[in-house]
Structure formats: C-alpha cells, structure tokens
C-alpha positions as a LaTeX table, in Angstrom:
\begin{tabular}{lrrr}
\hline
Residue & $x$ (\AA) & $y$ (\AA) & $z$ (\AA) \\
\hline
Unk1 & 0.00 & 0.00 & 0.00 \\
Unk2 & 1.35 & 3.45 & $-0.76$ \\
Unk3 & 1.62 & 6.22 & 1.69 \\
Unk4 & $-0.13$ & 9.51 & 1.28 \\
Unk5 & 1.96 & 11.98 & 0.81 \\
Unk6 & 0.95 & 13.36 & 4.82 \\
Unk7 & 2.42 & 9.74 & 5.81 \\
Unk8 & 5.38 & 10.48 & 3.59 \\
Unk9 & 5.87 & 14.05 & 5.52 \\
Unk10 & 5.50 & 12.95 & 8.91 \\
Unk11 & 7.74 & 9.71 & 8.79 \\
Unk12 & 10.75 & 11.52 & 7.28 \\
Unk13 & 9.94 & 14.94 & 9.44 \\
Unk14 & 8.64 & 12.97 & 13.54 \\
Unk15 & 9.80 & 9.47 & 12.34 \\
Unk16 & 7.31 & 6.48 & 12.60 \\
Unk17 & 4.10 & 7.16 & 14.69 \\
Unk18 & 4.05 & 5.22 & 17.78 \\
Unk19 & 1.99 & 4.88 & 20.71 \\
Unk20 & 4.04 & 6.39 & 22.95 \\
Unk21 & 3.95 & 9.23 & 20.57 \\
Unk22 & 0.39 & 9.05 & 19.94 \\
Unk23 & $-0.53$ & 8.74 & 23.53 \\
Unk24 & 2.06 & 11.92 & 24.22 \\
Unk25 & 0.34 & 13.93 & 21.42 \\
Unk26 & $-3.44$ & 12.69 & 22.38 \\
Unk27 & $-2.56$ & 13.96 & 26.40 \\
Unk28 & $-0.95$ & 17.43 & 25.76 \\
Unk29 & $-3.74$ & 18.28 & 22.91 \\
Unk30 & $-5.88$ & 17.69 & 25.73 \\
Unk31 & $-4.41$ & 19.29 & 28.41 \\
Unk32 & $-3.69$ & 16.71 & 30.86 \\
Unk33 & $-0.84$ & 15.85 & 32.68 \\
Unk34 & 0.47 & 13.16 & 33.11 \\
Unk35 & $-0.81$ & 12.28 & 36.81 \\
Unk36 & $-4.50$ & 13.58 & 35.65 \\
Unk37 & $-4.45$ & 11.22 & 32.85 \\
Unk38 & $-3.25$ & 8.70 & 34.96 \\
Unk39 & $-6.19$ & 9.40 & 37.13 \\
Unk40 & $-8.60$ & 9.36 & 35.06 \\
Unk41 & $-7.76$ & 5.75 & 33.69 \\
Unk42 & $-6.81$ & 4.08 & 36.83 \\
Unk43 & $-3.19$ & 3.69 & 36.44 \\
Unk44 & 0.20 & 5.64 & 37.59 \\
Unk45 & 1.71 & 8.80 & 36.74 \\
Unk46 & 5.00 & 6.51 & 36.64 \\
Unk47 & 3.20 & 4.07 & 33.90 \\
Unk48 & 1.76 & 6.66 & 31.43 \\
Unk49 & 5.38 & 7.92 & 31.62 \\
Unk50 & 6.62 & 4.50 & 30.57 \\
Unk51 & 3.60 & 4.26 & 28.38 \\
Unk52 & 4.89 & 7.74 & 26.49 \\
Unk53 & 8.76 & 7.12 & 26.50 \\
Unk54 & 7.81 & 3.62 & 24.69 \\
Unk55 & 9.31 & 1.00 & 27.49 \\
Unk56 & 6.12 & $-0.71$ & 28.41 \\
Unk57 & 2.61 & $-1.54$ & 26.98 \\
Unk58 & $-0.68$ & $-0.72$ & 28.33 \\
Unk59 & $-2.81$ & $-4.02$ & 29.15 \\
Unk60 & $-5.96$ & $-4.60$ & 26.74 \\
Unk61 & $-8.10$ & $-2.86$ & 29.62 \\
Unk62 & $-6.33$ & 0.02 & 29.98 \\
Unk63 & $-5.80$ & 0.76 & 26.26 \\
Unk64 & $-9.98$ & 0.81 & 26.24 \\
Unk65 & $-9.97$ & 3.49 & 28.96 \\
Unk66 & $-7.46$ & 5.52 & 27.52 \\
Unk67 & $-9.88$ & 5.70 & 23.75 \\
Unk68 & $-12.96$ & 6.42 & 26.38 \\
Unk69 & $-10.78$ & 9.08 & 27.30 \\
Unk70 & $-9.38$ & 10.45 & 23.91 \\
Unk71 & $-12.78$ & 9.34 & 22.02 \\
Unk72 & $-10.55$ & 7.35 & 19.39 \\
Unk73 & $-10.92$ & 4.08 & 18.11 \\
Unk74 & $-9.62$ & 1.10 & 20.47 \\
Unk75 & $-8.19$ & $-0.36$ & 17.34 \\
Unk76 & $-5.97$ & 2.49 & 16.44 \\
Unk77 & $-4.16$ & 2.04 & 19.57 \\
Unk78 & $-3.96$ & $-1.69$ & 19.53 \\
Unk79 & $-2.75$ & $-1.41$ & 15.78 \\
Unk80 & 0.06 & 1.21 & 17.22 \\
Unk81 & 0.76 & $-1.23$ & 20.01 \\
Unk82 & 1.40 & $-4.58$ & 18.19 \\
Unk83 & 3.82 & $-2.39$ & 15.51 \\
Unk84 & 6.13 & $-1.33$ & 18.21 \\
Unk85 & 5.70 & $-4.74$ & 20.19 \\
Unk86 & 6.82 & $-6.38$ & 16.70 \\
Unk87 & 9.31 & $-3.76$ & 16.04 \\
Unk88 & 10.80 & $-4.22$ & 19.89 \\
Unk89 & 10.99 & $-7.71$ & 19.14 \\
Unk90 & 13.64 & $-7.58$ & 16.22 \\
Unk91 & 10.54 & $-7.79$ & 13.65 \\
Unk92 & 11.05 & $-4.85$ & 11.78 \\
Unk93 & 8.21 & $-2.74$ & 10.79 \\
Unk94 & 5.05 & $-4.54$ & 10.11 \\
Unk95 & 1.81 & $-3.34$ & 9.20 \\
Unk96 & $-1.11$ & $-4.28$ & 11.15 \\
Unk97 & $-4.83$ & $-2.99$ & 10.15 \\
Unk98 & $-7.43$ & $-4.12$ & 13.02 \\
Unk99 & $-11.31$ & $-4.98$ & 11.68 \\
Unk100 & $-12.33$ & $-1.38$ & 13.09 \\
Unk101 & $-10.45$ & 0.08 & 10.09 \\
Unk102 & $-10.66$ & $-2.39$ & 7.64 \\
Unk103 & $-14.73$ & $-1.77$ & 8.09 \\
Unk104 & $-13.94$ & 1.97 & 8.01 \\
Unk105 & $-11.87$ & 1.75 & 4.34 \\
Unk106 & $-14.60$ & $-0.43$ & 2.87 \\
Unk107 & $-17.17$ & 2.07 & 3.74 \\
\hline
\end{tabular}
C-alpha cells in the first residue's frame, strides 16, 4: 500500500508514529498531565510515563480506557501497540490494520 503523501511528511519529518507518541500527542492536545491522565484511567503517573517514552505496553483494559478518554478508536491504539511490540521484538516494521479500520476503508 502506498503512503499519502501526509504519511510520507510525517515519517521523514517525527519518524514512525508510535503509541508512545500518539498517547504523548493525544494527552498534551488535551491538556492533561500526566498524573491527571493517569487518574482518570486508573493507572500511575509513573506508567503513562513508561507508556509515552515507549518501554512498556498498556494491558488490553487500559488501552480501552485511555480511547474512552481520547474518544478514538480502540483499534488504532492496539494497531500502534502490536507495531512497536513487533518492532521491539527484532521484527522490523510490520503493518497491522485491526477490523475497526478495515470496516472503516470499505465504507
């Protein structure tokens, strides 16, 4: 699949987007720090750090409060999520498309 020229512009420009970037962006847009965010979804101001600087992974649960809290799809976090995992793991870059978006390119 080809990237769009946006894709193009923000991988060579902010590198690949991540969770921990997405999750950084997602909080400051909103205006929350890091201990209200943790708040808000149950966890601690010392995970969403580790969540944002990309050395550990939110469980399933906690992924599903933080998209309550941003109103984004689950599935575009869990997509993030199993790129970096794979990535981590000496995978290289893989693409991973959950059903939510599949449904959502069809449409």
């Amino acid at each position: 699949m080809a990237k769009t020229s946006a894709e193009k512009y923000l991988e060579e420009n902010f590198g690949r987007l991540t969770f921990a970037k997405a999750l950084k962006a997602e909080r400051t847009t909103a205006e929350l720090t890091q201990q209200e965010l943790a708040g808000k979804i149950g966890v601690t101001k010392q995970a969403i750090s580790k969540f944002e600087n990309g050395s550990d992974f939110p469980s399933a649960e906690t992924v599903k409060r933080i998209a309550r809290v941003f109103a984004m799809p689950y599935g575009s976090y869990i997509e993030l999520i199993v790129q970096d995992f794979a990535e981590k793991k000496g995978f290289g870059i893989v693409t991973v498309k959950s059903e939510e978006t599949q449904k959502k390119k069809m449409a």
